[in-house]
Wavefront OBJ file of the C-alpha trace (Angstrom):
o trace
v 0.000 0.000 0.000
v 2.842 2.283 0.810
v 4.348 1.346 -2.443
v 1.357 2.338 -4.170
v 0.921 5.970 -2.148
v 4.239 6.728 -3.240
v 3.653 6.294 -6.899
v 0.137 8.270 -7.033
v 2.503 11.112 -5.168
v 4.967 10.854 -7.818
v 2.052 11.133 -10.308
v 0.410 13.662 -9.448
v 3.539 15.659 -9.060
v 4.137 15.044 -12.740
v 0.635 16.084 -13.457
v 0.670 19.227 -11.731
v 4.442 20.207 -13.714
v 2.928 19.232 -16.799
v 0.354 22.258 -16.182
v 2.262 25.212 -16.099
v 1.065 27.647 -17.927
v 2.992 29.071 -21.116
v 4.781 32.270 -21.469
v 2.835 35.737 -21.625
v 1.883 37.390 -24.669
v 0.406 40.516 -24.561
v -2.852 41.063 -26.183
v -3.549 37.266 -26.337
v -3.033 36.014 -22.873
v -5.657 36.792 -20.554
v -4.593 38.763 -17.330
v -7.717 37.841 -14.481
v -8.587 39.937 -11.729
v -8.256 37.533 -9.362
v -7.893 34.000 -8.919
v -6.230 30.792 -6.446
v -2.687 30.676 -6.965
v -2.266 26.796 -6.772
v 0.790 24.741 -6.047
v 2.245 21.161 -6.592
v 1.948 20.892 -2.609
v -1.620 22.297 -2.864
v -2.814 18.987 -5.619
v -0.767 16.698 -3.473
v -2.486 18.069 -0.143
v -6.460 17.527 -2.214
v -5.858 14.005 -3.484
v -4.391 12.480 -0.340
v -7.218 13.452 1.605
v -9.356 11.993 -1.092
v -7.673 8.850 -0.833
v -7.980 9.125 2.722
v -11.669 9.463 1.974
v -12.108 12.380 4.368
v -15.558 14.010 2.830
v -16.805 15.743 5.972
v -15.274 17.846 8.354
v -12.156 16.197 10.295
v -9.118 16.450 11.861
v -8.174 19.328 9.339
v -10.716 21.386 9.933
v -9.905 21.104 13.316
v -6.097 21.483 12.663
v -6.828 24.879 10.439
v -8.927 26.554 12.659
v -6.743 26.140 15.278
v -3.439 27.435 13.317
v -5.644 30.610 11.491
v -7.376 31.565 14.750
v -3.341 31.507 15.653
v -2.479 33.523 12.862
v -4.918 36.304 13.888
v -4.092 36.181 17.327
v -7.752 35.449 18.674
v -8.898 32.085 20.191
v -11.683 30.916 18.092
v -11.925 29.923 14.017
v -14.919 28.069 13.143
v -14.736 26.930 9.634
v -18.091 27.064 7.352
v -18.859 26.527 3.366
v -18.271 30.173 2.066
v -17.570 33.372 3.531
v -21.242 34.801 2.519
v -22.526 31.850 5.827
v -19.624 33.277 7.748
v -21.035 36.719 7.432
v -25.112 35.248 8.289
v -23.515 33.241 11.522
v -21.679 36.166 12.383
v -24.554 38.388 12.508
v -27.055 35.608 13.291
v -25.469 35.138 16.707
v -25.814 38.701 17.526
v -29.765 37.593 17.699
v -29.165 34.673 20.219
v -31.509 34.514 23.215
v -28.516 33.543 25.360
v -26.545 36.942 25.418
v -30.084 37.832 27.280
v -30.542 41.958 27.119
v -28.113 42.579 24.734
v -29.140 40.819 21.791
v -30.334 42.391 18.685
v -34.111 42.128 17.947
v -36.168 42.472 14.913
v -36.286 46.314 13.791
v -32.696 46.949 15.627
v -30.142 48.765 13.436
v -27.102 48.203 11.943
v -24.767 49.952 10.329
v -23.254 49.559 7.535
v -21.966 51.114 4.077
v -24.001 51.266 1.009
v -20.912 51.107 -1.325
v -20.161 47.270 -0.947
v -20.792 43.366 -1.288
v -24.290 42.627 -0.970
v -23.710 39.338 1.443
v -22.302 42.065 4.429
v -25.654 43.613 4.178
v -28.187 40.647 3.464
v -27.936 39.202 6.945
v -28.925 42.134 8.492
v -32.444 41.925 6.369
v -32.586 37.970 6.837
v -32.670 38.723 10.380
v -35.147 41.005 10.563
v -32.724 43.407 11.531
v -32.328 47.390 9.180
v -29.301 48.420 7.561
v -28.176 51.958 8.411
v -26.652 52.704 4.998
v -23.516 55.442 5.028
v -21.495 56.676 2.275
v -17.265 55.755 1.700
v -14.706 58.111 1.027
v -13.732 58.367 -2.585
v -9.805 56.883 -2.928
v -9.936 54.845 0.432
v -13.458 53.624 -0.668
v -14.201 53.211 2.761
v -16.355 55.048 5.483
v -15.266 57.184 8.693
v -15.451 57.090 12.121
v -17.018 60.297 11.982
v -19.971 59.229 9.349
v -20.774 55.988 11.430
v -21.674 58.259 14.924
v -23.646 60.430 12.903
v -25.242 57.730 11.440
v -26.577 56.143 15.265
v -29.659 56.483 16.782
v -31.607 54.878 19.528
v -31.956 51.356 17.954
v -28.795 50.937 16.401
v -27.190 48.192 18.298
v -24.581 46.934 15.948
v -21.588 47.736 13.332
v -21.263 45.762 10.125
v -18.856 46.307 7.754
v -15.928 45.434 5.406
v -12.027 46.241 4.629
v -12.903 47.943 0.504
v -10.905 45.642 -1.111
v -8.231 44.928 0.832
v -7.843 48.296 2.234
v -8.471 48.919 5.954
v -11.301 51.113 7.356
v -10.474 52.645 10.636
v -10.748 49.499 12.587
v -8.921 51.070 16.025
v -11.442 54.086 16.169
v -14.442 52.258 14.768
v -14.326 49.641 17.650
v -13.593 52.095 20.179
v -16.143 53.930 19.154
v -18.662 50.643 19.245
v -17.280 50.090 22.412
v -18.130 53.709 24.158
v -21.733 52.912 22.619
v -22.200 49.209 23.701
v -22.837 48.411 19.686
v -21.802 45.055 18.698
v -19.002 45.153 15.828
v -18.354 42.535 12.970
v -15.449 42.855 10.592
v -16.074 41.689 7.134
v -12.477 40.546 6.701
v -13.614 39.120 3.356
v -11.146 40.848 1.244
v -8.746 41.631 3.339
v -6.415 39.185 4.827
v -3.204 39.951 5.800
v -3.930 43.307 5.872
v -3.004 45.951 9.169
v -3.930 49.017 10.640
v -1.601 50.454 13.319
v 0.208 47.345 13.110
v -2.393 45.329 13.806
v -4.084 42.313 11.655
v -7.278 42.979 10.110
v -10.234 40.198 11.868
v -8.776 40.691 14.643
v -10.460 44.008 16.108
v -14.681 43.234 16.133
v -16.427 41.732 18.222
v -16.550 38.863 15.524
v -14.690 38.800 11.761
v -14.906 37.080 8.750
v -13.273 35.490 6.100
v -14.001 34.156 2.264
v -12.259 31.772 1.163
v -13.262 31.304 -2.069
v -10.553 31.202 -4.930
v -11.079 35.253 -5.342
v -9.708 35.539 -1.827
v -6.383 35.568 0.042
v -6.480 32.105 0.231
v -7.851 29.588 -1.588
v -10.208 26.811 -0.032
v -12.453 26.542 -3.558
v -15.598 27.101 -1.446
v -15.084 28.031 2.284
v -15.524 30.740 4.565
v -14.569 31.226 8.742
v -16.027 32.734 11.795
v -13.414 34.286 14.446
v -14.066 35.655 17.642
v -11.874 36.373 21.019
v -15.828 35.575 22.720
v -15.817 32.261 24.286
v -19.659 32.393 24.342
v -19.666 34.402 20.845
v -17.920 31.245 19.278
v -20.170 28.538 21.372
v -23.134 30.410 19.431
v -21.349 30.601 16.114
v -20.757 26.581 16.464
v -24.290 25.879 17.215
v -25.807 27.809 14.114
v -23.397 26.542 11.867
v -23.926 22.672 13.294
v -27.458 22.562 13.259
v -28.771 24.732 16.061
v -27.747 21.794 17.957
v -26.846 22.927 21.909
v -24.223 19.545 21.809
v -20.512 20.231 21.230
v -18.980 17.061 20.373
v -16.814 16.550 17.354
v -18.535 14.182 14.808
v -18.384 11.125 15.870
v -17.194 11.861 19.369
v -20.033 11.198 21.730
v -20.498 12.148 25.733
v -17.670 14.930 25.823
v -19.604 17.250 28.548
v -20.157 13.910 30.814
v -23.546 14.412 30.976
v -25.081 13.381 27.573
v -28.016 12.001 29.202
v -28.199 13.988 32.521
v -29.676 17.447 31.157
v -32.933 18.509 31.237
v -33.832 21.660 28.789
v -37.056 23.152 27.421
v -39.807 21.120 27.547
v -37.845 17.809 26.832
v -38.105 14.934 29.053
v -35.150 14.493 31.238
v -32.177 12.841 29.986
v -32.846 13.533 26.295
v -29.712 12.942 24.654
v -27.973 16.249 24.384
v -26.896 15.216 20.934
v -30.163 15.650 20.035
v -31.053 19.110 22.113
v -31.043 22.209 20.011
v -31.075 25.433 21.789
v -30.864 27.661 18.341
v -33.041 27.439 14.712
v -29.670 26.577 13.152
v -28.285 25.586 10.208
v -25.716 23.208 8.459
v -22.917 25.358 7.322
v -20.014 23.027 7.602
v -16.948 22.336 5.302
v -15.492 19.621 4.482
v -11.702 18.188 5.212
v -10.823 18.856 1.410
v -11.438 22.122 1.715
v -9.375 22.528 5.077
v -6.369 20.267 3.773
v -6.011 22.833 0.759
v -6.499 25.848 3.435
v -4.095 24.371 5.618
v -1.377 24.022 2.590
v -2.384 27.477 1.223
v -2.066 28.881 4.507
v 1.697 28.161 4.601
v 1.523 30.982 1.894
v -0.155 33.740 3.488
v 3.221 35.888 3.437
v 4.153 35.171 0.306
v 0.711 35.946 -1.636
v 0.375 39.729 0.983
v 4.116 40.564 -0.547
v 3.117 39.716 -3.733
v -0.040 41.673 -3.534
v 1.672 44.319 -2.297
v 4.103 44.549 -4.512
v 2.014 44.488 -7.846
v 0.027 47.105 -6.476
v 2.949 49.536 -5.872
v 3.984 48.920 -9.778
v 0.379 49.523 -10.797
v 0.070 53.174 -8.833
v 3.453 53.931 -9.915
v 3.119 53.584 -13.644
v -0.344 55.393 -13.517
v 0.495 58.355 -11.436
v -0.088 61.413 -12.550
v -2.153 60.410 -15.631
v -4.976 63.412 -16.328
v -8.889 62.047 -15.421
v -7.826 59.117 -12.814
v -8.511 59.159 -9.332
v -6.273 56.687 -8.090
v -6.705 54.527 -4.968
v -4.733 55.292 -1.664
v -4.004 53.338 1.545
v -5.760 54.834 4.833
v -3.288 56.550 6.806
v -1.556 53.849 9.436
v -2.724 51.066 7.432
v -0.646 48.176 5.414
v -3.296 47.002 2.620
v -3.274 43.526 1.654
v -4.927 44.444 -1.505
v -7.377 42.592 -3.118
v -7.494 44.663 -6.294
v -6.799 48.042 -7.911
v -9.541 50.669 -7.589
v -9.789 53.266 -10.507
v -12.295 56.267 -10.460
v -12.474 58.038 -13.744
v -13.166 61.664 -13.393
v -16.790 62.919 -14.643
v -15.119 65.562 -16.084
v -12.780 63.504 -17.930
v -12.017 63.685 -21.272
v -13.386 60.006 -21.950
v -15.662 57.586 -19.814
v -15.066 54.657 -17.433
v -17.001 52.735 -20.391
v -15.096 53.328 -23.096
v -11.265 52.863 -21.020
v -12.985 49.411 -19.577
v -13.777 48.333 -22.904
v -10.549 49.369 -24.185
v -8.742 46.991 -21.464
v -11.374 43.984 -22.024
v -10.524 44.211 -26.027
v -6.518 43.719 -24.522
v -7.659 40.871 -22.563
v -7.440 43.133 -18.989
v -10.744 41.768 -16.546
v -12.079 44.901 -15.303
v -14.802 44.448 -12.227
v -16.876 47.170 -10.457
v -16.918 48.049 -7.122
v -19.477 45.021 -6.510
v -22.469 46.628 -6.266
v -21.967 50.280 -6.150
v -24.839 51.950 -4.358
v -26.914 49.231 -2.749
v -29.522 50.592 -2.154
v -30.321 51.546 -6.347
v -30.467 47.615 -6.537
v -33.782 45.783 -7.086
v -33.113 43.611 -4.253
v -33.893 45.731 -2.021
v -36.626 48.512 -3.664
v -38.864 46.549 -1.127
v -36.959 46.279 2.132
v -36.806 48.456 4.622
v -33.692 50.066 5.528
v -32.028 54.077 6.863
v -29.723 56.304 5.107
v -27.612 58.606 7.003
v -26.423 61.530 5.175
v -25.476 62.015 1.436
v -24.538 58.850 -0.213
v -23.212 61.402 -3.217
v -19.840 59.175 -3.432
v -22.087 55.365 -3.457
v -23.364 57.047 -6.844
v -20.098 58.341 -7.927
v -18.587 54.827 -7.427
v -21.662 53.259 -9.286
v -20.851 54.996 -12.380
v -17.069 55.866 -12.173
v -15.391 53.313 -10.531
v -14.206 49.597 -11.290
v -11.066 47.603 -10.643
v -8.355 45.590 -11.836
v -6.299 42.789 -10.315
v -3.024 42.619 -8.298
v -3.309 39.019 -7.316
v -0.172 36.424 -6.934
v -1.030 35.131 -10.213
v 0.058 38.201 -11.872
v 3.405 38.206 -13.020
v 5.644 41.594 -13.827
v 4.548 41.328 -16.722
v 1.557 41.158 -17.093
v 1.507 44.416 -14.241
v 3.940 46.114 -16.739
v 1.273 45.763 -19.598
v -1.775 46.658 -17.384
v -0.097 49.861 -16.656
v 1.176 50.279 -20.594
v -2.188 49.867 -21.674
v -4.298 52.521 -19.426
v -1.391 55.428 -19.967
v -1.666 54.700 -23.745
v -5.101 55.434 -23.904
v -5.263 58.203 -21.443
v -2.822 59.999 -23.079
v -4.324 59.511 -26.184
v -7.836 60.436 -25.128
v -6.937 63.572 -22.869
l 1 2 3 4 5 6 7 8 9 10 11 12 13 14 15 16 17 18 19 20 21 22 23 24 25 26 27 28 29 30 31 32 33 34 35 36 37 38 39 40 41 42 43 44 45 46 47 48 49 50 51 52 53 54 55 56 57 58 59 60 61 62 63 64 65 66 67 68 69 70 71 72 73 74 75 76 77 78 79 80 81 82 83 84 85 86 87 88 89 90 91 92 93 94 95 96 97 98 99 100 101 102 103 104 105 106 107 108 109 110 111 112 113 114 115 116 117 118 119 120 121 122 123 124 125 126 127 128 129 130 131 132 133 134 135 136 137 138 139 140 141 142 143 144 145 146 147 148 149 150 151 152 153 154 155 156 157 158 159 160 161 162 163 164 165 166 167 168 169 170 171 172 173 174 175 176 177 178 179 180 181 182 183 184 185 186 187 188 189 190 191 192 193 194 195 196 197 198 199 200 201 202 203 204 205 206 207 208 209 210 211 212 213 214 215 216 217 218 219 220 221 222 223 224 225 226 227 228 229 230 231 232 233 234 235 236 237 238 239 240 241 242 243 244 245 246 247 248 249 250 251 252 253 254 255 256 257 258 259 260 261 262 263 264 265 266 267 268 269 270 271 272 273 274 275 276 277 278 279 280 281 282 283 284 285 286 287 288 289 290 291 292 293 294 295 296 297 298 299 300 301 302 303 304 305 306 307 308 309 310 311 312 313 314 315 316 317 318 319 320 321 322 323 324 325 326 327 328 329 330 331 332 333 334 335 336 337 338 339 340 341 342 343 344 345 346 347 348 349 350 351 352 353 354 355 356 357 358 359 360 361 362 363 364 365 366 367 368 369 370 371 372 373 374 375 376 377 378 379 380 381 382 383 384 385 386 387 388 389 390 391 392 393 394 395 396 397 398 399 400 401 402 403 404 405 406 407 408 409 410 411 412 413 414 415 416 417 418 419 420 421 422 423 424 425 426 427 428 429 430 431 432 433
């Protein structure tokens, strides 16, 4: 059996080698704007769990919650199926009928920015809960301190909102600030891994954070998502939305770990009901799966690697457009060291051409061009219907719905492909101004 182990690993190292893609030609080969940067070790780390036939969550999930809640320097990771259930848990357990008075009931508040991914606002609606809506800076792309006071009143009981692509919001102030205001704060950490402010990792300020990691992200789980908190009782809630509502904490297949599996009596259950079979929350199954967490754990190894790289391409990218006449170009908030997810361009509205007609000139040179998700929420269809607040102007939400979009600084883009990016949006600009 060894024997035959060691061949498949020799295999599928072969394989993998035999993939690598061909040289870069401008013009013809495509340059995403974002995408999993996969290694041999990454293949080898999928198919030996497979052949270990580990299809549900095991001992690594267990091993890479324990090493990323390390990472971030908080005691709690619970792994779930994409980071869009990371952000409904997160939330979600804000509602729990054990943290008694302070738990957020149907028609409480929440803040959050209208200028963003829609899964850090839909929770707040699938709870019954209403969005607070505030507008972003323009080049930062994210809100202030300042905006989110103004924007409280005397429901608002929580704090909900995300690092704009990569770059930090004011996470320091914004959780002292939730903290002088007993609001509840939950850091969509989404796209923003590896990321600081005041020296600090990103996650690791809120009351709870999330993570994505889907192959867009930081790292790379396929599907995959994770709930952090530094909450004991936070992260006992988290675990018994994601597994079922269930009140029981055992592992699967680990029975009887509290010592009193059929010594409890709760609700209106007879006593001794087996505890494996109590549930104290209306749950959900949100698990992942030991595939997902062996690739996690091997990407994970990484993390430093894909921030410097991500780093770096962005410097190139501002560097070879600075200056250029119509762009407003995207800039770190002050104290903060982005782990960017992408490149954010605004295109003047007095400019002598449109965002529309530069985008199209980069997707006819094979350049992916995204927007800034989607824009100003609250002009979506989604949500004509809901109810929700706005606090103040959201004048910049519009401006980023019809100015702005981005372009990628991933791992997987090479020099070159940077160099060309950068080639590409001066010739036109020149040309056009």
């Amino acid at each position: 059996m060894g024997d035959l182990r060691n061949r498949i690993t020799e295999l599928v190292r072969a394989y993998h080698r035999e993939q690598a893609p061909g040289d870069f030609v401008p013009g013809t080969t495509h340059v995403p704007v974002s995408g999993a940067v996969l290694s041999e070790e990454d293949r080898l780390a999928l198919v030996e769990t497979a052949l270990e036939m580990r299809i549900a969550a095991g001992p690594a999930s267990r091993g890479f919650e324990r090493q990323f809640a390390r990472y971030l320097g908080l005691r709690k990771a619970h792994l779930t199926n994409s980071g869009s259930s990371a952000n409904l848990l997160a939330l979600g357990a804000l509602t729990s009928p054990q943290l008694e008075e302070r738990r957020l009931r149907p028609g409480d508040e929440v803040v959050t920015v209208a200028a963003g991914f829609p899964t850090t606002v839909n929770p707040i609606f699938h709870n019954g809960l209403v969005p607070v809506f505030v507008d972003v800076e323009l080049g930062t792309y994210n809100t202030t301190p300042e905006r989110i006071e103004r924007a409280i009143g005397p429901r608002t009981r929580a704090i909900m909102i995300a690092h704009a692509l990569g770059n930090p919001f004011e996470a320091e102030e914004v959780a002292r600030l939730a903290d002088e205001r007993e609001l509840f704060l939950i850091e969509d950490n989404c796209d923003a891994v590896g990321s600081r402010y005041r020296g600090r990792l990103t996650g690791s300020f809120g009351d709870l954070s999330t993570v994505s990691f889907y192959p867009a992200h930081h790292i790379a789980m396929g599907e995959g998502g994770c709930v952090l908190t530094d909450n004991l009782a936070l992260a006992r809630i988290v675990e018994s939305l994601r597994d079922w509502g269930r009140d029981c904490w055992c592992e699967p297949g680990e029975d009887n770990r509290c010592l009193k599996r059929f010594d409890q009596k709760m609700g209106d259950l007879p006593p001794g009901y087996d505890h494996k079979y109590i549930f104290s929350h209306v749950g959900y199954n949100l698990k992942s799966t030991d595939l997902q967490a062996a690739l996690g754990l091997s990407q994970l190894t990484r993390i430093e690697e894909f921030t410097e790289a991500r780093r770096a391409n962005w410097r190139h990218l501002r560097a070879a457009l600075d200056g250029l006449p119509g762009l407003l170009l995207p800039h770190a908030t002050p104290g903060s060291d982005p782990s960017w997810f992408g490149f954010l361009i605004t295109v003047a509205p007095d400019a002598a051409y449109s965002r529309a007609a530069l985008v199209d000139h980069l997707e006819s040179r094979r350049i992916s061009t995204r927007r800034l998700f989607g824009g100003n929420l609250v002009r979506h269809p989604a949500y004509t219907d809901r109810r929700y607040r706005v606090s103040g102007s959201l004048e910049n939400s519009d401006l980023i719905t019809d100015q702005t979009f981005w372009i990628g600084v991933f791992p997987g883009i090479t020099p070159e492909m940077i160099a060309y990016v950068g080639d590409t949006i001066r010739e036109f600009v020149l040309k056009h101004s």
